[in-house]
N, C-alpha and C positions, 0 to 999 in steps of 0.2 A: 504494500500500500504506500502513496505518497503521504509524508510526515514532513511537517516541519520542525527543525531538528537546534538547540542549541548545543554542539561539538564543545564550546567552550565557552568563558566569559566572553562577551564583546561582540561572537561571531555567530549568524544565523547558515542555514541551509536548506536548502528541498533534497529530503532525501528517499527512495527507494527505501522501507523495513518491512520486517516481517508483521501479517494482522496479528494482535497479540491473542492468546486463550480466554476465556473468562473462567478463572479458577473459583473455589469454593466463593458461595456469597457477591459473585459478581456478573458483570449483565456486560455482554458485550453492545455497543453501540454503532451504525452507521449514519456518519457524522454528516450531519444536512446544513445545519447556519453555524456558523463561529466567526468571533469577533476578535478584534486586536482591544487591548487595554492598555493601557498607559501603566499598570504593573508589569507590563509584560517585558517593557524598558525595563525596568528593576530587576528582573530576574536576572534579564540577557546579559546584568553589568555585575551581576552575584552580589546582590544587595539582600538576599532572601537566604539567611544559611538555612534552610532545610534543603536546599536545592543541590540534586548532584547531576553533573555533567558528563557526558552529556544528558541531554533533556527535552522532552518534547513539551513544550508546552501547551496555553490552551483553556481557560477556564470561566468562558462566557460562551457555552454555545448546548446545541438541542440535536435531537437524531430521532431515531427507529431503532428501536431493541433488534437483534439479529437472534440472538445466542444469550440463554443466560447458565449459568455453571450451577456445580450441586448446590439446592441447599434454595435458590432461590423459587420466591413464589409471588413477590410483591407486585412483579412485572412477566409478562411474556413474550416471546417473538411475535411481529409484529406493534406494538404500544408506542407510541410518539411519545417521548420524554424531554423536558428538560432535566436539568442537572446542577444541584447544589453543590460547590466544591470543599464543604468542609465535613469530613467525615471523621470524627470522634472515636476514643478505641471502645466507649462505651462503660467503661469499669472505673476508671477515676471520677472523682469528686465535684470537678465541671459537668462533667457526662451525666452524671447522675446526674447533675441538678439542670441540667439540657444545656447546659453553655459546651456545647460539643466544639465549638469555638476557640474554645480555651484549653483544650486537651493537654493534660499535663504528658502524653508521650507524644505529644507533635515530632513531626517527622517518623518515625518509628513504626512502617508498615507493617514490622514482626508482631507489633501489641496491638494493631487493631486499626494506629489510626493512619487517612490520607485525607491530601491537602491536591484533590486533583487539578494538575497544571501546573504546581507549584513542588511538590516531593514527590507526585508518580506523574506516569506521562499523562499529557492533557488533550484536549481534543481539537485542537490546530492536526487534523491527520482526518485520513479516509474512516479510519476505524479506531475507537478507544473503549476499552475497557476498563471500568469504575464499579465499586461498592455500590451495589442494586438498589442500599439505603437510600443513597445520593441521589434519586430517581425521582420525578413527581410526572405523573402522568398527564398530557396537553389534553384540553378538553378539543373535541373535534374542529372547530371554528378557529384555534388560534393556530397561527402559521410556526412553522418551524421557526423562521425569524424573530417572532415576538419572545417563541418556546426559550430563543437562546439568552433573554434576559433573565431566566428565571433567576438565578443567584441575583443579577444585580436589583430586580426589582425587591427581594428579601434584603440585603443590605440594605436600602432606601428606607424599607419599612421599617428594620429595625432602629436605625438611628432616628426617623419620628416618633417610635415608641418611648424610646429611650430619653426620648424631648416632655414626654408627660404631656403632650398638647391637651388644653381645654376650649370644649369650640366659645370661638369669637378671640380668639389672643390672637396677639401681632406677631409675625414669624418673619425673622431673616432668614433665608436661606442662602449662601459662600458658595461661590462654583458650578455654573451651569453647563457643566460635563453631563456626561449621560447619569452620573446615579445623582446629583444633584437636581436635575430635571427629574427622574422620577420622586425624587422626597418632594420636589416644588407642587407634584401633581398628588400628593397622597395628604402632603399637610393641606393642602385647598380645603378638602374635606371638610377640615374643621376650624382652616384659619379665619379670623376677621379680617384685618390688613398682612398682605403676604408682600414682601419687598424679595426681590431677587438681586445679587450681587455679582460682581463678574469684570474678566477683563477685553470680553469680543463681543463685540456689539450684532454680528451676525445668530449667536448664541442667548445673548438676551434680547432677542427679536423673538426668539422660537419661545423663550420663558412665559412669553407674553400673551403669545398665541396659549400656553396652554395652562395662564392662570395667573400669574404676578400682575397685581396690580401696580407694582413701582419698582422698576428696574434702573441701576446705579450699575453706570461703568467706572469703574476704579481709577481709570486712565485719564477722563475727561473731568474730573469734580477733585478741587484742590482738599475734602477732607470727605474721603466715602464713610466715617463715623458719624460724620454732624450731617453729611446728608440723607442718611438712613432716621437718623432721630426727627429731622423735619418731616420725615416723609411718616413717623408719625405722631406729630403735632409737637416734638420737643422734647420726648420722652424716648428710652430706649424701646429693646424689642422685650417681649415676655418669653420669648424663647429664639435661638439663634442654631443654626444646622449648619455645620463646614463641611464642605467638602473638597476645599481646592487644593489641600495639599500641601501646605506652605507656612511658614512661620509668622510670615506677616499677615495673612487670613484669618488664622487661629490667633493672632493677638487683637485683630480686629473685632474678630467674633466676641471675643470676650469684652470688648469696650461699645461693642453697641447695644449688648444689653443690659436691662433694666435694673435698678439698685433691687435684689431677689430674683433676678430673671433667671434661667437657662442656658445653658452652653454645650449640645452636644458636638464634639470634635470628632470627626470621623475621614478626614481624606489622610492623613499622611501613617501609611500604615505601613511605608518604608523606614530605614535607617536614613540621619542626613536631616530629618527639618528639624528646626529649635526654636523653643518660646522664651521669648525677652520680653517681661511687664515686668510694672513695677508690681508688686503681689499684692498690696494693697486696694490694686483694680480687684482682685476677687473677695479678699476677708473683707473691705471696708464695701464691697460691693455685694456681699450677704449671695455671691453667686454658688448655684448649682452646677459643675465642671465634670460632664458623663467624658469618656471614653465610645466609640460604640465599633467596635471588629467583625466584621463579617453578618452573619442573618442565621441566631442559634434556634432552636427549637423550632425547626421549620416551618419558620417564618416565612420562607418562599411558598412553602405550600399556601398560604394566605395573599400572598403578593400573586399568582398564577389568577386567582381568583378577581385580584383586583383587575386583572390583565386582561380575562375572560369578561368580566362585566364591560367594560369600555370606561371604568372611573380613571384608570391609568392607558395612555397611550403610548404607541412601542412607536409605528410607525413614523412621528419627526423626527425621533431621533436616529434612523439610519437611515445616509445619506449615500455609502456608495456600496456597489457589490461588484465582487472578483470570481473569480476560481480560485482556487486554492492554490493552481502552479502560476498563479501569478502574485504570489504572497512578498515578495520585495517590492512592487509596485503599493501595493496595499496597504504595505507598512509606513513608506515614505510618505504616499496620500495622508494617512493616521497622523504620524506625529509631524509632518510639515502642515497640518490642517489647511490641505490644500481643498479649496472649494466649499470650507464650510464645516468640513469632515467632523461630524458627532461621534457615530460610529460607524465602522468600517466591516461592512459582511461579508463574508466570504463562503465559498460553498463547494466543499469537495466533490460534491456525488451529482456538480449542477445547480439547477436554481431551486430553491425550496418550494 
């Protein structure tokens, strides 16, 4: 099968490998949409030590069950899946308590857990085989395409959870990337004033179309804090969502909300970014400062649902599609956000 292959730090490939088995408890896959992520840079620079090289990577995308190995029963040949990439070894104390997220044997496929895309191979390839857990079965009407957000729209959700939202609060939301855009469209829900934050203006165009009532480009406004607080009436936000990844996002987030507000921080889940406040923005600021990692206690299975209803939309956000032997095109498209580039599809078996 063609894979796309990290040999080493730095360097990608297409390469020719063998379809793998689907051993005990796993479901083999034929891989229809996958996307490129801006983790997926972080892998390829060995930013991620669970990571061994080479590596396929791969962990936003959906298929057709082929093959499942002994043992399973959740899923069959023939079933359209998406695919959550955090698999828990199930026996630690995270596990139990469903933060499979947190797996105290990360990395460590011998005790149970993976991290697919990221510690076993991922589904950037024709065919992969994953933990059948990892499975959430597409209701007939959602396209292989949308099927491939299932992780990221569960990330989204989790960090609005993790926000406590009450309907009618003010919500910032940092970074109108693709899982930023889905939290923009999940907090609607129950926001009152929702402001969208960013620094491309093609991006907070699309924010707008799919719910922000007040978007602030970074770039054009000499203080994106004081123009988030007029935007609503002179007071911070009641809760604040990051997702951009960066240290000066995350200090912002925490200075545009409210004296008691909200802070969940959720984009920089690599090594590299750093927060510089003075700390009394939090203690004299009576702030709440979440964490929010991945989408534990499938929480995608609940985000598929949002996907399924039409409350959440997949479709602005992917802007171009490839074949898969044309995944260095794909890639540069991606991170030179050329044309707009949200997300970037790709499709080994054809067009989904």
């Amino acid at each position: 099968m063609l894979a796309v292959t990290f040999p080493e730090v730095g360097r990608f490939e297409l390469r020719e490998v063998p379809v793998p088995e689907p051993g005990p408890g796993f479901a083999l896959i034929k891989v229809r949409s996958t996307t490129i992520c801006a983790t997926d840079m972080k892998i390829l620079q060995g930013r991620f030590p669970g990571t061994r090289f080479p590596h396929i990577p791969g962990h936003e995308w959906s298929g057709e069950v082929v093959a499942v190995g002994p043992g399973v029963h959740s899923v069959q040949p023939g079933d359209r899946v998406g695919v959550e990439v955090h698999v828990g070894c199930g026996g630690c104390q995270p596990c139990l308590d469903g933060l499979y997220n947190l797996c105290e044997n990360y990395g460590h496929p011998e005790r149970g857990h993976a991290h697919i895309g990221f510690t076993i191979p991922g589904g950037l390839a024709e065919y992969c085989a994953v933990p059948a857990r990892a499975l959430h079965k597409l209701p007939d009407h959602l396209s292989f395409d949308e099927g491939a957000f299932t992780d990221n729209v569960g990330v989204a959700l989790w960090a609005v959870e993790r926000a406590e939202l009450k309907p009618g609060e003010n919500v910032v939301v940092i970074g109108p990337g693709a899982i930023g855009l889905l939290a923009l469209q999940i907090a609607r829900a129950t926001a009152g004033r929702l402001v969208l934050v960013g620094t491309r203006e093609d991006r907070l165009r699309v924010g707008r179309e799919l719910g922000a009532d007040v978007t602030v480009n970074t770039r054009e406004v000499a203080d994106p804090v004081e123009a988030v607080r007029e935007a609503f009436g002179g007071r911070g936000a009641d809760a604040v969502i990051e997702f951009a990844g960066t240290g000066e996002a995350a200090q912002q987030a925490l200075r545009m909300a409210r004296r008691g507000g909200r802070v969940v921080l959720g984009g920089s889940t690599g090594q590299g970014a750093e927060l510089h406040i003075e700390l009394s923005t939090i203690v004299r600021g009576h702030l709440d400062v979440r964490g929010s990692l991945a989408n534990p206690r499938w929480v995608s299975r609940r985000g598929v649902a949002l996907m399924a209803s039409g409350a959440v939309r997949i479709q602005p956000l992917i802007t171009h599609h490839f074949p898969l032997s044309e995944f260095a095109r794909a890639w540069d498209t991606f991170f030179q956000r050329e044309g707009g580039a949200i997300r970037v599809m790709l499709h080994p078996g054809g067009a989904a």
